[in-house]
Every structure is written in structure tokens, then in C-alpha cells.
mmCIF file of the N, C-alpha and C atoms, coordinates in Angstrom:
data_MODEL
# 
_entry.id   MODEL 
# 
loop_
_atom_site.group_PDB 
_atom_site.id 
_atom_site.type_symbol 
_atom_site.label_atom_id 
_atom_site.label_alt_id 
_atom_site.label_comp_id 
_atom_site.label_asym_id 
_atom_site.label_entity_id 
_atom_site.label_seq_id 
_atom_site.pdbx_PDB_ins_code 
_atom_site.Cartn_x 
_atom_site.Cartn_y 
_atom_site.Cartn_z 
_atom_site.occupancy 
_atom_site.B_iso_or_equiv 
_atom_site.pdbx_formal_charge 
_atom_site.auth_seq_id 
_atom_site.auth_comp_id 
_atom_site.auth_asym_id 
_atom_site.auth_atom_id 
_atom_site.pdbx_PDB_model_num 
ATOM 1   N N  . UNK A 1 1  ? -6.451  15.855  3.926   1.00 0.00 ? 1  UNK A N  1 
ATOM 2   C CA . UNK A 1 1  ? -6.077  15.077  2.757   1.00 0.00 ? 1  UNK A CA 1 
ATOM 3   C C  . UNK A 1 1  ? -4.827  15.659  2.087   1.00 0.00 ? 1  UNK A C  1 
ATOM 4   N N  . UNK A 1 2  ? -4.269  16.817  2.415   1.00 0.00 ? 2  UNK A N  1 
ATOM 5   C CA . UNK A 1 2  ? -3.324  17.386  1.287   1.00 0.00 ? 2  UNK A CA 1 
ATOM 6   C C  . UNK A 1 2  ? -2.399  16.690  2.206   1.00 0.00 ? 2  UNK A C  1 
ATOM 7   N N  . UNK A 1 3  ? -1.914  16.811  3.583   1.00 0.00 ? 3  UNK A N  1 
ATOM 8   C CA . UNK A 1 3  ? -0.999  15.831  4.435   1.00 0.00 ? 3  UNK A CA 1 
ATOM 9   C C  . UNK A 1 3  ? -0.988  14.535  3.561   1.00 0.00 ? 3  UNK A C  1 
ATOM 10  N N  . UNK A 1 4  ? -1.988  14.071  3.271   1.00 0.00 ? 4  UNK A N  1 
ATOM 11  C CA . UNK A 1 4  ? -1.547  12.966  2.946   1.00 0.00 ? 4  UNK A CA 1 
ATOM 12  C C  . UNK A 1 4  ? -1.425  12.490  1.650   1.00 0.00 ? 4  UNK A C  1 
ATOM 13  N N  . UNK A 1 5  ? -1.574  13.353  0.374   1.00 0.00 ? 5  UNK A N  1 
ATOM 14  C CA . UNK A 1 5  ? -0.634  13.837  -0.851  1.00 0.00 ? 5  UNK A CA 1 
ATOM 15  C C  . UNK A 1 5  ? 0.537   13.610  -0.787  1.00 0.00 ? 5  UNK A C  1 
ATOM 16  N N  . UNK A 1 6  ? 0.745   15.066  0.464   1.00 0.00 ? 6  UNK A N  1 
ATOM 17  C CA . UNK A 1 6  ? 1.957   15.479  0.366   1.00 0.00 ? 6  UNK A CA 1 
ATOM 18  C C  . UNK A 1 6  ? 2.891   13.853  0.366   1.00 0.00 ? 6  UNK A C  1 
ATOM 19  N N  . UNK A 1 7  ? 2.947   13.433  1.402   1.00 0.00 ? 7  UNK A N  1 
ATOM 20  C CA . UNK A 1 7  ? 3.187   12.463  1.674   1.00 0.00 ? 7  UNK A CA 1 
ATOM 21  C C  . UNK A 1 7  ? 3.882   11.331  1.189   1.00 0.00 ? 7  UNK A C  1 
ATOM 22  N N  . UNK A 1 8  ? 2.135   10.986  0.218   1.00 0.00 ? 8  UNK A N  1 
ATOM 23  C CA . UNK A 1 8  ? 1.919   9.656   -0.378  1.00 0.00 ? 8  UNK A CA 1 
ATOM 24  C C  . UNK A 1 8  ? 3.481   10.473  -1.474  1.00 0.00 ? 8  UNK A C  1 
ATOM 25  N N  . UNK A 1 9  ? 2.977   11.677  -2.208  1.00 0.00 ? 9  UNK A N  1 
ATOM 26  C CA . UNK A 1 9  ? 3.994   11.906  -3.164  1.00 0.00 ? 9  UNK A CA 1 
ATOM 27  C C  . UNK A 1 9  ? 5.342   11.625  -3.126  1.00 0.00 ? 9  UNK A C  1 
ATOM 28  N N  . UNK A 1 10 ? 5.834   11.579  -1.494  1.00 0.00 ? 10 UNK A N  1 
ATOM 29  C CA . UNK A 1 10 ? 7.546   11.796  -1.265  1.00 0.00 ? 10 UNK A CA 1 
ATOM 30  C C  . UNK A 1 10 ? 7.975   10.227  -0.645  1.00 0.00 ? 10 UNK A C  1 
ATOM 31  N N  . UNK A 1 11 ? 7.025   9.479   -0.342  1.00 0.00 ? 11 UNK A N  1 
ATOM 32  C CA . UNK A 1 11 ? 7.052   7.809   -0.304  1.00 0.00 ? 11 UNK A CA 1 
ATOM 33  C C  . UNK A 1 11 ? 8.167   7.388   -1.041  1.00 0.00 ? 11 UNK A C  1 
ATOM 34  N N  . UNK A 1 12 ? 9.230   6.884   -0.134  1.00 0.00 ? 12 UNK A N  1 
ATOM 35  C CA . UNK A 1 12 ? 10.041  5.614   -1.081  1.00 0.00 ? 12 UNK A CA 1 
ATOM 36  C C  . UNK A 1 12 ? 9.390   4.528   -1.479  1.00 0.00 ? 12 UNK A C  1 
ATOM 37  N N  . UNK A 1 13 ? 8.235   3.704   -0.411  1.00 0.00 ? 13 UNK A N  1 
ATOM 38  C CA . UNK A 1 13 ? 7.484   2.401   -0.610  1.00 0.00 ? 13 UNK A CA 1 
ATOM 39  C C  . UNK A 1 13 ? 5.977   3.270   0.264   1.00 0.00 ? 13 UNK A C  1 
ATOM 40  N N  . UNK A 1 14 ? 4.993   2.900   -0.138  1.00 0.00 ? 14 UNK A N  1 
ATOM 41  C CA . UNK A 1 14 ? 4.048   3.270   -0.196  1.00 0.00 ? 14 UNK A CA 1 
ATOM 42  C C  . UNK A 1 14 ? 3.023   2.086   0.033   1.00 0.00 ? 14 UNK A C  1 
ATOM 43  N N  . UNK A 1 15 ? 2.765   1.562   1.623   1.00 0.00 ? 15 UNK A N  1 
ATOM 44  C CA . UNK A 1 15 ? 2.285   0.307   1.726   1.00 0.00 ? 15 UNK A CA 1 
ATOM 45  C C  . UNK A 1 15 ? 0.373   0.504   1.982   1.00 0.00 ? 15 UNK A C  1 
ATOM 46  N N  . UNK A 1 16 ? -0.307  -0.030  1.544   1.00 0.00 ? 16 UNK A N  1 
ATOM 47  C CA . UNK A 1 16 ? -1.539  0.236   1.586   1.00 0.00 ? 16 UNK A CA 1 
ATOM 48  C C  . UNK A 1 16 ? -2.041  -1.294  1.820   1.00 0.00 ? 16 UNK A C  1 
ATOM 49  N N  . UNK A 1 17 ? -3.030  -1.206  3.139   1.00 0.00 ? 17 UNK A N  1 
ATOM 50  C CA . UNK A 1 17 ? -2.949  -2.438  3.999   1.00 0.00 ? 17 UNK A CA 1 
ATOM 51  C C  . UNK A 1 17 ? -4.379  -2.690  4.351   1.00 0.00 ? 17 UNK A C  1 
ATOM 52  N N  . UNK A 1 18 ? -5.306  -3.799  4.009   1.00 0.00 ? 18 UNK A N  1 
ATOM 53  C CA . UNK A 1 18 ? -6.524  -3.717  4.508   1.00 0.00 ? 18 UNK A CA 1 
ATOM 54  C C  . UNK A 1 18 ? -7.730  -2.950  4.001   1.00 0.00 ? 18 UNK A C  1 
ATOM 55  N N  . UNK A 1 19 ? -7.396  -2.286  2.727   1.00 0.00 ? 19 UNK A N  1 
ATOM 56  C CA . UNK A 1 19 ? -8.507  -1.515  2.096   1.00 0.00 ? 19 UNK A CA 1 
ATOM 57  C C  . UNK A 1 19 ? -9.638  -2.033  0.911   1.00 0.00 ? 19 UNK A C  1 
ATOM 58  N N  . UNK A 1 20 ? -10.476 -2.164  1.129   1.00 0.00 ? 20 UNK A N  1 
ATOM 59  C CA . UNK A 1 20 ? -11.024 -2.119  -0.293  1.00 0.00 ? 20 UNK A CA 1 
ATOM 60  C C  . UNK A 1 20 ? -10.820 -1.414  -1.513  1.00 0.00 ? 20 UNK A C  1 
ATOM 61  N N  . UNK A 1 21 ? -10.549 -0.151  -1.418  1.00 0.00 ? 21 UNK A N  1 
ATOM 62  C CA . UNK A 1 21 ? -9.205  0.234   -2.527  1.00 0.00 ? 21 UNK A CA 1 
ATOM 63  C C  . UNK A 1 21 ? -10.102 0.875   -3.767  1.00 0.00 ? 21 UNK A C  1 
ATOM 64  N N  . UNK A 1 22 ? -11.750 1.422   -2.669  1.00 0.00 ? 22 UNK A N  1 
ATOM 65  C CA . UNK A 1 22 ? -12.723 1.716   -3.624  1.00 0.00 ? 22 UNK A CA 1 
ATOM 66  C C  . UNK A 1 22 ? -13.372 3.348   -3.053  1.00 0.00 ? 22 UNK A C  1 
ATOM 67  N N  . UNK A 1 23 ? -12.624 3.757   -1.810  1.00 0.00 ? 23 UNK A N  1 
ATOM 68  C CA . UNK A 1 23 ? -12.902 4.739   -0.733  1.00 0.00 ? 23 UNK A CA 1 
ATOM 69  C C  . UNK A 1 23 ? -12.257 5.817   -1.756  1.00 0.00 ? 23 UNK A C  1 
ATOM 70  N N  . UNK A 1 24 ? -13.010 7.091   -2.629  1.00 0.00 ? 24 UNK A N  1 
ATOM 71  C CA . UNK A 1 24 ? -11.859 7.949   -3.060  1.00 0.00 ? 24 UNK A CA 1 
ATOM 72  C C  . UNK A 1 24 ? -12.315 9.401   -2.246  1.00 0.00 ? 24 UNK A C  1 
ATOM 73  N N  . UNK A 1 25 ? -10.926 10.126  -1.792  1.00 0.00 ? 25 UNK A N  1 
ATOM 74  C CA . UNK A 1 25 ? -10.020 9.836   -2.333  1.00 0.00 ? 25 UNK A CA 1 
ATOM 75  C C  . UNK A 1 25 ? -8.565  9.072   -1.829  1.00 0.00 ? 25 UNK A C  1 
ATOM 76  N N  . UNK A 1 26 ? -8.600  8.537   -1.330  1.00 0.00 ? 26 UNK A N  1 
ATOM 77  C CA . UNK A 1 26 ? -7.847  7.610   -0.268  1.00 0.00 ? 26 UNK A CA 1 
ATOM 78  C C  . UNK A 1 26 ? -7.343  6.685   -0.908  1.00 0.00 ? 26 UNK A C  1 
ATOM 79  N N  . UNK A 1 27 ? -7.993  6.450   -2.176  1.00 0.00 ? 27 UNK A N  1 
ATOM 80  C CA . UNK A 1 27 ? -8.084  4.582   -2.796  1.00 0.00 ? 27 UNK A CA 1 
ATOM 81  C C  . UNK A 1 27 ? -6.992  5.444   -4.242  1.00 0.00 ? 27 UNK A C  1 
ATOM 82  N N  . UNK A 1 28 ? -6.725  7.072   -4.669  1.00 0.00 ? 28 UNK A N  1 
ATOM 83  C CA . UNK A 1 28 ? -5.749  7.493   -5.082  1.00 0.00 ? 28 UNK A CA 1 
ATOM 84  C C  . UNK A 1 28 ? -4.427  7.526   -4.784  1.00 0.00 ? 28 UNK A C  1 
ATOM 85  N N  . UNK A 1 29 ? -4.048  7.749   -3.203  1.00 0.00 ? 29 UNK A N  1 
ATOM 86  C CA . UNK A 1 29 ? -3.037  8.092   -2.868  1.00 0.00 ? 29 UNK A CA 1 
ATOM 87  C C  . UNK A 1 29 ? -2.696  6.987   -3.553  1.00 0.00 ? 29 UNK A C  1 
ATOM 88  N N  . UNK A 1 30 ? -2.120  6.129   -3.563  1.00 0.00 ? 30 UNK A N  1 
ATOM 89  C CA . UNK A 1 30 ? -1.149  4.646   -4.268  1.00 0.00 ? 30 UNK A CA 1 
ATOM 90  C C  . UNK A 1 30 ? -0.281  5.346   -5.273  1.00 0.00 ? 30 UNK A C  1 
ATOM 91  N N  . UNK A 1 31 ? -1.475  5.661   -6.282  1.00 0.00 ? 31 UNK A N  1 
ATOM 92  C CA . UNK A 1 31 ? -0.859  6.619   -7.806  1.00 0.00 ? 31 UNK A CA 1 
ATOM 93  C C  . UNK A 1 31 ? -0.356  7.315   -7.150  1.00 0.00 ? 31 UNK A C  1 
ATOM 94  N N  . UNK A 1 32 ? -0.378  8.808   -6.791  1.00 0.00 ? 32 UNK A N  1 
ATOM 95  C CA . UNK A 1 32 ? 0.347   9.475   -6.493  1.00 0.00 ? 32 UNK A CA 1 
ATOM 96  C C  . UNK A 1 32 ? 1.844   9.104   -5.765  1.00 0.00 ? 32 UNK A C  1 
ATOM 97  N N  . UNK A 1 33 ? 2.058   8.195   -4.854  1.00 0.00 ? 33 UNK A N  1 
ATOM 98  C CA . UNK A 1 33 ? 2.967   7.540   -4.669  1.00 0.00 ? 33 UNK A CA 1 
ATOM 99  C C  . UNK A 1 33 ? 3.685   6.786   -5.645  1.00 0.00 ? 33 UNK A C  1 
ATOM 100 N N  . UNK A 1 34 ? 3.592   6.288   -6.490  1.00 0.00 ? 34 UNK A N  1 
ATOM 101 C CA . UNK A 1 34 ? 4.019   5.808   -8.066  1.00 0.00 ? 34 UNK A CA 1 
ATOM 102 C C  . UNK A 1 34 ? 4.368   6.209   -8.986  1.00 0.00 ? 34 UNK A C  1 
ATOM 103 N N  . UNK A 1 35 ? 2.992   7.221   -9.383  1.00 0.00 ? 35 UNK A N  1 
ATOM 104 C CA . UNK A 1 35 ? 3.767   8.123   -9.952  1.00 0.00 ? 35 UNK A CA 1 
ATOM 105 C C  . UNK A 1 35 ? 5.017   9.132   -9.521  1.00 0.00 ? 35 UNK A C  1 
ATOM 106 N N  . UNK A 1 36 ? 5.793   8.944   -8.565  1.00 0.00 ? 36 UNK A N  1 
ATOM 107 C CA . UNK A 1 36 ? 6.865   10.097  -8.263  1.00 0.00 ? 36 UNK A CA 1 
ATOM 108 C C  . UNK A 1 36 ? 7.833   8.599   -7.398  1.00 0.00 ? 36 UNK A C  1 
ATOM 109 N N  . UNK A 1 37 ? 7.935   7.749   -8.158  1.00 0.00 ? 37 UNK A N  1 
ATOM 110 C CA . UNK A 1 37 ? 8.673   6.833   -8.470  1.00 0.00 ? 37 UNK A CA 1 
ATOM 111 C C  . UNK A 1 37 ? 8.669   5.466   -6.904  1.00 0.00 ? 37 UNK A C  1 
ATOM 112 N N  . UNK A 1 38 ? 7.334   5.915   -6.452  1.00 0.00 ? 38 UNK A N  1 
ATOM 113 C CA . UNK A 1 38 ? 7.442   5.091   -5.200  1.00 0.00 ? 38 UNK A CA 1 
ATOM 114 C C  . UNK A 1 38 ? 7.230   3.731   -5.321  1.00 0.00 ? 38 UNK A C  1 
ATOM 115 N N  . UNK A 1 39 ? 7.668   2.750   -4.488  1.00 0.00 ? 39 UNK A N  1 
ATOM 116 C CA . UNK A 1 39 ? 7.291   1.567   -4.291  1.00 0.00 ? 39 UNK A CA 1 
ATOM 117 C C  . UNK A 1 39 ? 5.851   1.199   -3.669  1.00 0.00 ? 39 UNK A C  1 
ATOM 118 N N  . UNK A 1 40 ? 5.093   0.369   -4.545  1.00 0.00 ? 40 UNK A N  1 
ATOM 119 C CA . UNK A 1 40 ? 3.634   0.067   -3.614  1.00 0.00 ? 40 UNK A CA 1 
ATOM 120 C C  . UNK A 1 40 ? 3.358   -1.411  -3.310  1.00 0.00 ? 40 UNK A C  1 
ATOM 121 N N  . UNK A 1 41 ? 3.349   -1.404  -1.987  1.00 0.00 ? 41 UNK A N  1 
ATOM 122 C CA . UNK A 1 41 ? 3.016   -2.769  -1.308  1.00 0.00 ? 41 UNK A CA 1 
ATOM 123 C C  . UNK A 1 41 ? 1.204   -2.522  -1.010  1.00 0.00 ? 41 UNK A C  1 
ATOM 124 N N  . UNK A 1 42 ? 0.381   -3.959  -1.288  1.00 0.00 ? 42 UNK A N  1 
ATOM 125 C CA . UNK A 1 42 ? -0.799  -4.072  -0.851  1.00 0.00 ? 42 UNK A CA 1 
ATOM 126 C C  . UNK A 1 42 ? -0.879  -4.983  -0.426  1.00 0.00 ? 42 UNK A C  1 
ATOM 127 N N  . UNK A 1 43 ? -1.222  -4.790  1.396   1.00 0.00 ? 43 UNK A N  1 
ATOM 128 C CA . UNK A 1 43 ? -1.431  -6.126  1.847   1.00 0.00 ? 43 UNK A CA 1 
ATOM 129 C C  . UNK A 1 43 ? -2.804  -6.130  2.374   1.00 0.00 ? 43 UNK A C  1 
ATOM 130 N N  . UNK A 1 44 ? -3.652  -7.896  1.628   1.00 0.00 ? 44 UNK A N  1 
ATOM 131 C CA . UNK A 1 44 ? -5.159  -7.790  1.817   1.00 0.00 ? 44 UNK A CA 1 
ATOM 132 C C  . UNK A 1 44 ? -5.277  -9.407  1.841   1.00 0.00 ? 44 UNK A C  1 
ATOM 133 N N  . UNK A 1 45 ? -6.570  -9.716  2.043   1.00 0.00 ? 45 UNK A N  1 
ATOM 134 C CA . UNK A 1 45 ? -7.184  -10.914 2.293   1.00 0.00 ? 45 UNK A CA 1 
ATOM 135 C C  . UNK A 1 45 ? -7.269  -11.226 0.543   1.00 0.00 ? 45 UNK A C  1 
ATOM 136 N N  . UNK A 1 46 ? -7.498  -9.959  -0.239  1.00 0.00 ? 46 UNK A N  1 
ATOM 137 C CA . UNK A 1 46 ? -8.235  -10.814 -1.400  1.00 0.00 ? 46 UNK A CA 1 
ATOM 138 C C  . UNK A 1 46 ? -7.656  -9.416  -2.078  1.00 0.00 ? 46 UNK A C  1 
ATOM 139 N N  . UNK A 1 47 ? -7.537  -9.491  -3.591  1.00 0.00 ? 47 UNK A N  1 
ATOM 140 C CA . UNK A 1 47 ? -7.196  -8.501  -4.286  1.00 0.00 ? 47 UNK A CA 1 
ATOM 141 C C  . UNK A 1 47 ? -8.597  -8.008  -4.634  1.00 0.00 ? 47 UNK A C  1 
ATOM 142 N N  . UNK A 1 48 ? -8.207  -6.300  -4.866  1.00 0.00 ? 48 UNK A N  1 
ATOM 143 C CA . UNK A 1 48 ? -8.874  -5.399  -5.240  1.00 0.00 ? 48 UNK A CA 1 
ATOM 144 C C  . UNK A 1 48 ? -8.846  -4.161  -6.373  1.00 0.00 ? 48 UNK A C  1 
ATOM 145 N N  . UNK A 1 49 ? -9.299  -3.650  -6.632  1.00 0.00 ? 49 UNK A N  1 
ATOM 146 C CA . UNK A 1 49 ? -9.554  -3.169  -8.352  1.00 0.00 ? 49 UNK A CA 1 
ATOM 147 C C  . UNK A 1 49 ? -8.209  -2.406  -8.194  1.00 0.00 ? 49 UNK A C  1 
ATOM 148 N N  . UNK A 1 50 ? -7.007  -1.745  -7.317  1.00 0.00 ? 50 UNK A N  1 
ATOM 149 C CA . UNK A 1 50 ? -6.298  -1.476  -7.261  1.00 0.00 ? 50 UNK A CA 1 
ATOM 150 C C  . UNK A 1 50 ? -4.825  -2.580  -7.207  1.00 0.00 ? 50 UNK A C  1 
ATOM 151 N N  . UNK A 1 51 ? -5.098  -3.910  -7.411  1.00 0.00 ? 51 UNK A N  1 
ATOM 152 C CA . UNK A 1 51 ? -4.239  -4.718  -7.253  1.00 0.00 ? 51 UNK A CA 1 
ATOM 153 C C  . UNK A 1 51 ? -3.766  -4.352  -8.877  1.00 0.00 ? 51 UNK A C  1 
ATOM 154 N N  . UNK A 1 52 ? -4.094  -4.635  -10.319 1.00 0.00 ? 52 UNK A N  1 
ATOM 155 C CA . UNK A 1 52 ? -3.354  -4.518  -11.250 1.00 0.00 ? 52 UNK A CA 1 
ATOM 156 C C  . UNK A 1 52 ? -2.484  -3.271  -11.359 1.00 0.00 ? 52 UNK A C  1 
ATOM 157 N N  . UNK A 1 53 ? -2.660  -2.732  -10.030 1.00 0.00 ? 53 UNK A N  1 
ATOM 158 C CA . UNK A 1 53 ? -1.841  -1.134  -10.424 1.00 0.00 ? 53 UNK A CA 1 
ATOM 159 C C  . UNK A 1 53 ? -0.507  -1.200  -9.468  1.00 0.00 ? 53 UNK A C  1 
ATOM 160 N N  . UNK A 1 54 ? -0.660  -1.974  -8.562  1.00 0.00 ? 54 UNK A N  1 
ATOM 161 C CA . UNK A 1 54 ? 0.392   -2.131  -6.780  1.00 0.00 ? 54 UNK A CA 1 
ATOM 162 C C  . UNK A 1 54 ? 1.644   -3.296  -7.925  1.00 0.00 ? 54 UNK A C  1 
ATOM 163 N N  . UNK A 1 55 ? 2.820   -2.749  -7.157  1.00 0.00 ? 55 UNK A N  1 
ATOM 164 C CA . UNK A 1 55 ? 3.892   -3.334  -7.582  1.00 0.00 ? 55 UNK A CA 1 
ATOM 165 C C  . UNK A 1 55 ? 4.259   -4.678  -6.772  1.00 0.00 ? 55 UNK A C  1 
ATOM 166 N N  . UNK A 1 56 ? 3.579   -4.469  -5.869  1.00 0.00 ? 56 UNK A N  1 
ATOM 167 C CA . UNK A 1 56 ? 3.218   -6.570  -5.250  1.00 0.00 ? 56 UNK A CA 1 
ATOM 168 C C  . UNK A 1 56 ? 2.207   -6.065  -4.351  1.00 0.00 ? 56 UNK A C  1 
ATOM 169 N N  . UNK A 1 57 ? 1.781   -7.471  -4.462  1.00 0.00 ? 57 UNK A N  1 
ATOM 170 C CA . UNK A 1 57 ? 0.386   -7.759  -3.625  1.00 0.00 ? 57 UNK A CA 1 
ATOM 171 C C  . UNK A 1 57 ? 0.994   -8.887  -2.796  1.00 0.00 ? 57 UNK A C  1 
ATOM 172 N N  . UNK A 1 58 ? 0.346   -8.742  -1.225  1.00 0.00 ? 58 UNK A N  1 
ATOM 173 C CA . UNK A 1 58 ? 0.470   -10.222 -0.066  1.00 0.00 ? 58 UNK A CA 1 
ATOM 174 C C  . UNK A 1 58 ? -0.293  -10.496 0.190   1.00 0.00 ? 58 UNK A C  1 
ATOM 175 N N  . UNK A 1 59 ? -0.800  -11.349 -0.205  1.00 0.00 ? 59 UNK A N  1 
ATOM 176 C CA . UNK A 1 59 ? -2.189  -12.172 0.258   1.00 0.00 ? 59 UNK A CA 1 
ATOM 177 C C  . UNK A 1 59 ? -2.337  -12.555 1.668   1.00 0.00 ? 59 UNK A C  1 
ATOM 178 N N  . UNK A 1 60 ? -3.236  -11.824 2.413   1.00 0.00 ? 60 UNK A N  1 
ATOM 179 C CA . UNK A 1 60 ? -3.199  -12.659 3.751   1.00 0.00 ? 60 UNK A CA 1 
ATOM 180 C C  . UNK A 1 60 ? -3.411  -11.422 4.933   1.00 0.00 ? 60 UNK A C  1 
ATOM 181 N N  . UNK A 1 61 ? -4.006  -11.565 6.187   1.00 0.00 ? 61 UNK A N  1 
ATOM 182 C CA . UNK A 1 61 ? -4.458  -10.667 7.077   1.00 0.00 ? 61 UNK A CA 1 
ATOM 183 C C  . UNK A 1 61 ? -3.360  -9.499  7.448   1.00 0.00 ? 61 UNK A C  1 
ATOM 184 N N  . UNK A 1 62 ? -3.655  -8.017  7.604   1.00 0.00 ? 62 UNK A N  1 
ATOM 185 C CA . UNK A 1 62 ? -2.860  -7.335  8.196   1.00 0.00 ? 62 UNK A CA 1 
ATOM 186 C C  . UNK A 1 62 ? -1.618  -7.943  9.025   1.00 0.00 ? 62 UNK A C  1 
ATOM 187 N N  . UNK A 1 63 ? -2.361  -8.200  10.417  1.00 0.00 ? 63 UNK A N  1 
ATOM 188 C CA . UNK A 1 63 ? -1.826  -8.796  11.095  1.00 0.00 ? 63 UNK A CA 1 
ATOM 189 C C  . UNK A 1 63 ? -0.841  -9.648  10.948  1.00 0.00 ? 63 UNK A C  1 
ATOM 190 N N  . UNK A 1 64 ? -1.000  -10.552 9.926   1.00 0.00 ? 64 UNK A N  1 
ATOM 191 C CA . UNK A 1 64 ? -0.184  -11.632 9.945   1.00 0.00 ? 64 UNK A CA 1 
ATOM 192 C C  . UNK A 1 64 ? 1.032   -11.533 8.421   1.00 0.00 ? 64 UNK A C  1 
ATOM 193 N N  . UNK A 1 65 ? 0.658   -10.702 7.586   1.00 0.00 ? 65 UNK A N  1 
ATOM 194 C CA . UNK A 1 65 ? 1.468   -10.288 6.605   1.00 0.00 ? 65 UNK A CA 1 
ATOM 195 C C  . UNK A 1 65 ? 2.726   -9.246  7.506   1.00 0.00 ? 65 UNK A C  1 
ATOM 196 N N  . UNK A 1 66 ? 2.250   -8.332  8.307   1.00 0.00 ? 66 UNK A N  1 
ATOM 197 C CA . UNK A 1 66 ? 3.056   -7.337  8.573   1.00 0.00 ? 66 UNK A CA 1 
ATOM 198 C C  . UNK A 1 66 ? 4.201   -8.034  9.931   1.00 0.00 ? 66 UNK A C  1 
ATOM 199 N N  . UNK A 1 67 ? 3.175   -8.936  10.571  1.00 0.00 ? 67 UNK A N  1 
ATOM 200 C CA . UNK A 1 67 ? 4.549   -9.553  11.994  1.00 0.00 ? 67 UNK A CA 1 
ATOM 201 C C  . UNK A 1 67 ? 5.653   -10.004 10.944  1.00 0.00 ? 67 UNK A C  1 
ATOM 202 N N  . UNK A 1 68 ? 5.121   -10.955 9.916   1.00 0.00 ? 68 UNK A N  1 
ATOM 203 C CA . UNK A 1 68 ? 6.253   -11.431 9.248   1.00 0.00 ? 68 UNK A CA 1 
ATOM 204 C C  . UNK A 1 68 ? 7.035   -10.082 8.529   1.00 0.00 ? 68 UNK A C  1 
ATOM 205 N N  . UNK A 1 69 ? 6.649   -9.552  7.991   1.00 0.00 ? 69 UNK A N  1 
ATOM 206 C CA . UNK A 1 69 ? 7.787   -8.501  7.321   1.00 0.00 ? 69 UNK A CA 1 
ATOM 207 C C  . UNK A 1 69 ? 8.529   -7.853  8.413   1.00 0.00 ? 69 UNK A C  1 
ATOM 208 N N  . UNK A 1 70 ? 8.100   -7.552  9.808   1.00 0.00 ? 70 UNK A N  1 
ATOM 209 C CA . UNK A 1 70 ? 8.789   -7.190  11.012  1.00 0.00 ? 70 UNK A CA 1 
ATOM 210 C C  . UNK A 1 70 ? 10.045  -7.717  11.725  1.00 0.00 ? 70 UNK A C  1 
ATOM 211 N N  . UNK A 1 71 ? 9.257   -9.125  11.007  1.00 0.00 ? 71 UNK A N  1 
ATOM 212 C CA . UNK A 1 71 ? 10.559  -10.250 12.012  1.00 0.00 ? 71 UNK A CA 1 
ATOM 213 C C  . UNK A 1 71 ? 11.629  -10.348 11.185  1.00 0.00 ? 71 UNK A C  1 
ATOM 214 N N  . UNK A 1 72 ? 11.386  -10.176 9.856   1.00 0.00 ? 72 UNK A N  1 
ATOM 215 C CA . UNK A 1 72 ? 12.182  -10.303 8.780   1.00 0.00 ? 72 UNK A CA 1 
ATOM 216 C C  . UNK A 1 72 ? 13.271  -8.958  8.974   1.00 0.00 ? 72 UNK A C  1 
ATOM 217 N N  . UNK A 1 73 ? 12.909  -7.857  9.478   1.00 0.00 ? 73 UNK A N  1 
ATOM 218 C CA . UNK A 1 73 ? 13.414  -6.594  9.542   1.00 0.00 ? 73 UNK A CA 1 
ATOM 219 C C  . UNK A 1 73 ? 14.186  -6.899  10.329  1.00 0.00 ? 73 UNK A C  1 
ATOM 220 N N  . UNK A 1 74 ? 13.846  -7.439  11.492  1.00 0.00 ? 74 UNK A N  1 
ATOM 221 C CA . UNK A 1 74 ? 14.782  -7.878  12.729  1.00 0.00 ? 74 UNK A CA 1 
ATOM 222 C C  . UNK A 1 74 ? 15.741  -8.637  12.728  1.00 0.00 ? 74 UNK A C  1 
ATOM 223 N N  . UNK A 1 75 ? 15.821  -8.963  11.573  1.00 0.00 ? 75 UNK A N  1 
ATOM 224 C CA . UNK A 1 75 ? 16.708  -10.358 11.982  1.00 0.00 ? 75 UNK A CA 1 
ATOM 225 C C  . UNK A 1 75 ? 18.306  -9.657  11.596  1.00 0.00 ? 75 UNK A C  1 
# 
């Protein structure tokens, strides 16, 4: 878990994908990424008690939120 502190802390965007967002301490890292000025993407089927805190939310399956942000990268 400190790997992934460390981490979450030094995040430019900080994407958290598929969680219930209720697992701690896992369902922290976000904050820690935020607080040290990161960007937070949550991509889920349905928002979760961590959605009023994420700087956008995408509604909609892993899978199918992330091909599109991929293809978008590609172009």
C-alpha cells in the first residue's frame, strides 16, 4: 500500500475505474491524489459515495468508457 501512496500522491490525473469506492484503504488513494493537486477521473456504471469528491465522473462500463478515451488519444 505505501507503493501506492507513493504514487497516488505524485499523479498528474489519477483515474479510478470500476470500484465501489467503499474498499479502505484503496477507496482513499483518490484524496491523496487531489490533495497534491492531481486530476481525478471515475469511470463506473453508477456513481458512488466517492463521486461528490472526483473532478469528473463517466458513466458507463470500463471497457467501453476507456476504448473511447484511447481512440480519442489516437487520433
Amino acid at each position: 500500500i505505501s507503493l501506492a501512496l507513493e504514487w497516488s500522491r505524485n499523479a498528474d490525473v489519477f483515474f479510478l475505474v470500476g470500484t465501489s469506492g467503499i474498499v479502505y484503504p484503496a477507496a482513499s488513494l483518490p484524496f491523496f491524489a487531489k490533495e497534491n493537486g492531481g486530476f481525478v477521473v471515475e469511470i463506473n456504471i453508477e456513481e458512488t459515495p466517492l463521486t461528490p469528491h472526483i473532478d469528473l465522473h463517466l458513466e458507463g462500463s470500463a471497457s467501453q468508457v476507456l476504448d473511447t478515451i484511447l481512440k480519442g488519444l489516437n487520433k
